[in-house]
C-alpha positions in Angstrom: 0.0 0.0 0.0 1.6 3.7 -1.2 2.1 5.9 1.6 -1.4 8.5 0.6 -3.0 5.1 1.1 -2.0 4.7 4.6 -2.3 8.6 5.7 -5.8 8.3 3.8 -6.7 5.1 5.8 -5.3 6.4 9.2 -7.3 10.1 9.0 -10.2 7.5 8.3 -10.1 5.7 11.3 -9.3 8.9 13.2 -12.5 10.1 12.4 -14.6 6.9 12.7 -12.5 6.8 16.5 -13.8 10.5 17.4 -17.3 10.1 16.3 -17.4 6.6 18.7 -16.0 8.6 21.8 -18.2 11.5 20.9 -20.8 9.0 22.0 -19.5 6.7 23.7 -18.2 9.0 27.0 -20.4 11.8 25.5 -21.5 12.5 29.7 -17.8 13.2 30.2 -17.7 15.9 28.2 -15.3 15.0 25.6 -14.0 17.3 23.2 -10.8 15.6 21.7 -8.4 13.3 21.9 -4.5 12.8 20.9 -3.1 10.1 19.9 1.0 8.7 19.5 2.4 5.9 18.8 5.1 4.5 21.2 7.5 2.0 21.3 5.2 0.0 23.6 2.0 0.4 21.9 -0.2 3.3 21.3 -0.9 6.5 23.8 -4.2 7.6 23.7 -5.0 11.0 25.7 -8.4 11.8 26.4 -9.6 15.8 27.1 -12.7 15.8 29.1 -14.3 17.8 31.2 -14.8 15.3 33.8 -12.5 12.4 34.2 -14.5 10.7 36.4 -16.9 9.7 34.5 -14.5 7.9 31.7 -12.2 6.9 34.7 -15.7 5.3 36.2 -15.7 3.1 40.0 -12.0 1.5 40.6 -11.2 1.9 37.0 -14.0 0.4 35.0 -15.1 2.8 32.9 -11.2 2.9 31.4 -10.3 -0.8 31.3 -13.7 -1.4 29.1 -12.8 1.8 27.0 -9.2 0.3 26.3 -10.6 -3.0 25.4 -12.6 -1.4 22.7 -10.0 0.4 21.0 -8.0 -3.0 20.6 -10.9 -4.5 19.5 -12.7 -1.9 17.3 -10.1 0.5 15.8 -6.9 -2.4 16.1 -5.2 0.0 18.3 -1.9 -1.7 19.4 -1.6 -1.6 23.3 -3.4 1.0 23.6 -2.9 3.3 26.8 -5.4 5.7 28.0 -5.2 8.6 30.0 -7.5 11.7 30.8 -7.2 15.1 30.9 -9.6 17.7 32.5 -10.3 20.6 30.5 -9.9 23.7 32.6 -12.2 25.9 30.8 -15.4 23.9 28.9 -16.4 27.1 27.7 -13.2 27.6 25.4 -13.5 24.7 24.0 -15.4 24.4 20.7 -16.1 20.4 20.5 -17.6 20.9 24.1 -19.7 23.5 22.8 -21.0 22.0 19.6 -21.7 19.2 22.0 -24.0 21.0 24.3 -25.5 23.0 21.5 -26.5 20.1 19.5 -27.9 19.0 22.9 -30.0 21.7 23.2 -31.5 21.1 19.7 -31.9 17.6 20.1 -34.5 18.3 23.0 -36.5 21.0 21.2 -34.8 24.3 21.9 -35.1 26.7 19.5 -32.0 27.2 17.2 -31.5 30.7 17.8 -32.2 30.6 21.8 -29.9 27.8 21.8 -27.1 30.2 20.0 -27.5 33.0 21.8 -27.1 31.2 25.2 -23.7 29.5 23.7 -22.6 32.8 21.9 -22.8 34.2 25.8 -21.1 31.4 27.9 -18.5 31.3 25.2 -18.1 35.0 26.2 -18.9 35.1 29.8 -15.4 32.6 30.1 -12.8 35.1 28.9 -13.2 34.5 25.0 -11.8 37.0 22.7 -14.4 36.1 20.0 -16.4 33.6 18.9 -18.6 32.8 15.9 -21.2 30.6 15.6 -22.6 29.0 11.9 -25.9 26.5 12.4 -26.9 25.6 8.7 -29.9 23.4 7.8 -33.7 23.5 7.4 -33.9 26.0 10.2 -37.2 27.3 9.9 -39.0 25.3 6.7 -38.5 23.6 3.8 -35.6 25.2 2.4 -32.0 24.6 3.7 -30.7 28.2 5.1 -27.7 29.5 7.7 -27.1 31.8 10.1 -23.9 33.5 11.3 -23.6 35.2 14.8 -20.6 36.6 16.4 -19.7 38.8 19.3 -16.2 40.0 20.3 -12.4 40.0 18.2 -11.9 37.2 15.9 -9.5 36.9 13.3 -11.5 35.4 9.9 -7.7 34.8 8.0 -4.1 34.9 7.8 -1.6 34.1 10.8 -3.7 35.7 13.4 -6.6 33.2 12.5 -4.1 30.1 12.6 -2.6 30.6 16.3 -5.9 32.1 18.1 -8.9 30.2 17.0 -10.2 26.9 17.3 -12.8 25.2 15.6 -15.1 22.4 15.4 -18.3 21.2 13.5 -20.9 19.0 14.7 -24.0 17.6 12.8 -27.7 16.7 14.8 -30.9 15.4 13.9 -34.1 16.9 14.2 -37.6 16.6 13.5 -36.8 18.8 10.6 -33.7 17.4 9.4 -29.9 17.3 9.3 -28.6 20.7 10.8 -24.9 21.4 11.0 -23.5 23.4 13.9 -19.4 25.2 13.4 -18.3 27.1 16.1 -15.0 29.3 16.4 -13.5 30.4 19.2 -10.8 33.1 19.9 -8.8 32.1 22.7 -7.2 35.0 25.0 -4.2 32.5 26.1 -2.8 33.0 22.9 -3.4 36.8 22.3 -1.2 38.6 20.4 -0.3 42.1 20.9 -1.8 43.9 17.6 -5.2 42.9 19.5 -6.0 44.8 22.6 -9.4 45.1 25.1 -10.6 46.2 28.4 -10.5 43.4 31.6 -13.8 42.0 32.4 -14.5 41.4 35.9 -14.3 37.9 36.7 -16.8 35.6 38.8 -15.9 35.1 42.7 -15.3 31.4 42.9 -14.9 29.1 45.6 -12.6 25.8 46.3 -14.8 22.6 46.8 -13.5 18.9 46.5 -14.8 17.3 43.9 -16.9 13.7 44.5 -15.7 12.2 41.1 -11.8 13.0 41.5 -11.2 14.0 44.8 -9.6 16.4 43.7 -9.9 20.6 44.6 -11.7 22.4 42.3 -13.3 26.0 41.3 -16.9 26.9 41.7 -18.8 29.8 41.1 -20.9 30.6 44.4 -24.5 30.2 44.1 -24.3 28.2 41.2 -24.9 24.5 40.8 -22.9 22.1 40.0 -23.3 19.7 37.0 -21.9 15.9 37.6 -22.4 14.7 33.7 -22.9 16.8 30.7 -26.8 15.7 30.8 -27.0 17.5 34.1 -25.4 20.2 32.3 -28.0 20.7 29.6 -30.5 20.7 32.0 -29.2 23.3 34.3 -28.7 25.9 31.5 -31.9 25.2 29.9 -33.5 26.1 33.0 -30.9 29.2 32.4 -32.4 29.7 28.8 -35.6 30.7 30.2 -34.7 33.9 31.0 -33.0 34.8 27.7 -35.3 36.8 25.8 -35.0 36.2 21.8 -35.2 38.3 18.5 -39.0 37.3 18.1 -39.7 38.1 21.7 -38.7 41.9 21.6 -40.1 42.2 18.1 -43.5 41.1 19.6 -43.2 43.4 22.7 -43.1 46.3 19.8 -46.0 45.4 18.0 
């Protein structure tokens, strides 16, 4: 087999791996995963935004998860380990995940976008963008862009600050595509410039699933999975008041 063979059979299996642990550990939060090979086998480095979960009771949860990938994907040795994403909210396969969430119980596309276009912001971003494309409304396919903030569409600047990722849902009306990019403030360079934002007290409680000492915002709950999650902020969404809403208070 020539060598574009092999890279176009590898990206293959790359992608069939990520759509499986997309679902498969899609309560931990997942949004990506790194992958080496090493002299002893194959190192597989899981980002999630809650380890415990994909760790499960006394290790379960991994040792089934490492059986699959020998199995399923013909990973050699493969060796798992997990890493918790500091900020969800920066992270645009976490996103896309919640969003698609939020459609996949009934919210309306555009609440659901506003409410991710303002925890994006809410967490430090520099920008965001957000594309959902699909039969939105009716029968025809449409898009809509939305974007608040700094963020770099081309060039250099767009290269080493944003991050991107695309995510596809069903719904009672169809396939609809969700791409979100994210401006990251970590890797701000100096042409870009903007005022400090005060930042959310925050409080040190040990967490059940780790043990470990974490950050929490006081007077806010707590998610344990990322189904918890979605129901927390679309208790949240409630209050956001839409386009349509205003435009009806006017009439």
């Amino acid at each position: 087999m020539s060598a574009v063979k092999n890279v176009i059979k590898d990206n293959y299996n790359m992608m069939l791996l990520k759509d499986y642990l997309r679902v498969a550990i899609k309560d931990a939060g997942f949004s990506h995963a790194e992958i080496s090979k090493t002299p002893t086998g194959t190192r597989v480095v899981l980002h999630v935004t809650r380890p415990g979960i994909v760790i499960g009771r006394k290790g379960t949860g991994i040792r089934e998860l490492t059986e699959k990938l020998a199995s399923e994907f013909k990973l050699k040795n493969p060796q798992i380990a997990v890493e918790e994403i500091a900020k969800p909210e920066l992270s645009p396969s976490v996103m896309c995940n919640r969003m698609a969430s939020h459609l996949e119980r009934g919210t309306a596309f555009r609440r659901a976008t506003m409410w991710t276009l303002k925890q994006i912001m809410e967490n430090g971003a520099m920008g965001v963008q957000i594309t959902i494309s699909g039969k939105l409304r009716g029968d025809r396919s449409a898009f809509e862009k939305h974007a608040a903030g700094i963020l770099p569409r081309a060039g250099h600047h767009a290269e080493v600050i944003v991050d991107e990722d695309i995510v596809h849902v069903r719904t009672a009306m169809g396939l609809i595509g969700i791409r979100i990019r994210i401006a990251r403030t970590e890797k701000l360079i100096p042409e870009f410039e903007f005022k400090t934002q005060k930042t959310k007290k925050l409080k040190q409680i040990k967490d059940t699933d780790t043990g470990k000492m974490r950050d929490e915002t006081e007077g806010e709950r707590k998610a344990r999975t990322e189904s918890e999650q979605i129901v927390i902020e679309e208790e949240k969404m409630k209050e956001l008041e839409t386009l349509e809403e205003e435009e009806a208070k006017l009439l």
